[in-house]
C-alpha positions in Angstrom: 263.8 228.0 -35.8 266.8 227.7 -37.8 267.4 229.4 -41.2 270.4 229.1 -43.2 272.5 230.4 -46.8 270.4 227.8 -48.9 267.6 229.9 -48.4 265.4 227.7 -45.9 264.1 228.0 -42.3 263.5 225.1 -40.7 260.9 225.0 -37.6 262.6 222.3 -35.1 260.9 219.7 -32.5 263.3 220.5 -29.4 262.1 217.0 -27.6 262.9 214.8 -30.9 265.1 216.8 -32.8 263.4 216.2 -35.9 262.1 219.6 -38.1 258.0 220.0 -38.1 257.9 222.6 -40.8 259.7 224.3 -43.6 260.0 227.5 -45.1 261.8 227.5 -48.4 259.9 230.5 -50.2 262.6 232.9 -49.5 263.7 234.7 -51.8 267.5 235.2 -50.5 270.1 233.6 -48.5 268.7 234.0 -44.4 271.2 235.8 -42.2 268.8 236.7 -39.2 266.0 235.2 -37.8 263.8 237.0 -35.3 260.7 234.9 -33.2 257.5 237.2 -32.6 255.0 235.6 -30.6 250.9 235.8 -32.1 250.3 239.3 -31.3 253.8 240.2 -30.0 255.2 243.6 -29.6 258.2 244.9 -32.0 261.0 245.2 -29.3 263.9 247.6 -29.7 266.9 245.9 -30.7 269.7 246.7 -28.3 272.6 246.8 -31.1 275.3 248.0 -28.7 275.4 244.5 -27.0 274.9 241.8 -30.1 275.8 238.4 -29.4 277.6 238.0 -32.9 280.7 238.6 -31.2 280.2 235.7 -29.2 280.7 233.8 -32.2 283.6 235.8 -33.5 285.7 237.1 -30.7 284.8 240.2 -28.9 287.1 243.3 -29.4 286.3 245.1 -26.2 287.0 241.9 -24.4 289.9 241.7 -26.1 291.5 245.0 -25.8 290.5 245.0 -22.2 292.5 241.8 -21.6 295.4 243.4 -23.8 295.1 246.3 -21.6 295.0 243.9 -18.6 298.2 241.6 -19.4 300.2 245.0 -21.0 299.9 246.1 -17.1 301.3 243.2 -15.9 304.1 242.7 -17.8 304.6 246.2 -17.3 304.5 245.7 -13.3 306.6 243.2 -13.7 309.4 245.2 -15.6 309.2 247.8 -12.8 310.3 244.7 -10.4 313.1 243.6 -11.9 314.0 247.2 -13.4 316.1 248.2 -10.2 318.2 245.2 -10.6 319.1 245.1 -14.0 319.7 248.6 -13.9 322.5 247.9 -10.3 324.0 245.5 -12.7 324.0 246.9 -16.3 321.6 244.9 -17.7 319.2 247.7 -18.3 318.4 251.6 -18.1 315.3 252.9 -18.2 311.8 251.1 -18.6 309.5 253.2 -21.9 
């Protein structure tokens, strides 16, 4: 199933790509999609782990690998801190 701003959904054929049915009596634009099986069970949604950010970046992947390269460039400072410091090229590391 695929649905779309134009206010379809569109049943596909996975094996020959082609749609088999579709559903234009929406009555707005279609954002979300959910499949339920005949006689299926409502599922709790697990909203703390969407997969929207997969599409649009992922902030706490982001800030960790911030975090991540902040401590590196931070490790590397302290290394070359005690010689810029013996030769005047630095101070103090903040």
């Amino acid at each position: 199933l695929s649905g779309s701003w134009d206010m379809k959904i569109l049943e596909w054929d996975l094996n020959t790509g082609k749609t088999i049915n579709l559903f234009n009596q929406s009555k707005g634009q279609i954002s979300h999609i959910e499949y339920r099986p005949v006689g299926g069970v409502d599922l709790p949604i697990n909203q703390g782990d969407d997969d929207m950010d997969s599409l649009f970046g992922d902030d706490e992947e982001d800030a960790k690998r911030q975090q991540e390269e902040h401590g590196s460039i931070k490790q590397d400072i302290e290394k070359i801190l005690p010689v810029a410091t013996q030769t005047g090229m630095a101070t103090e590391i903040r």
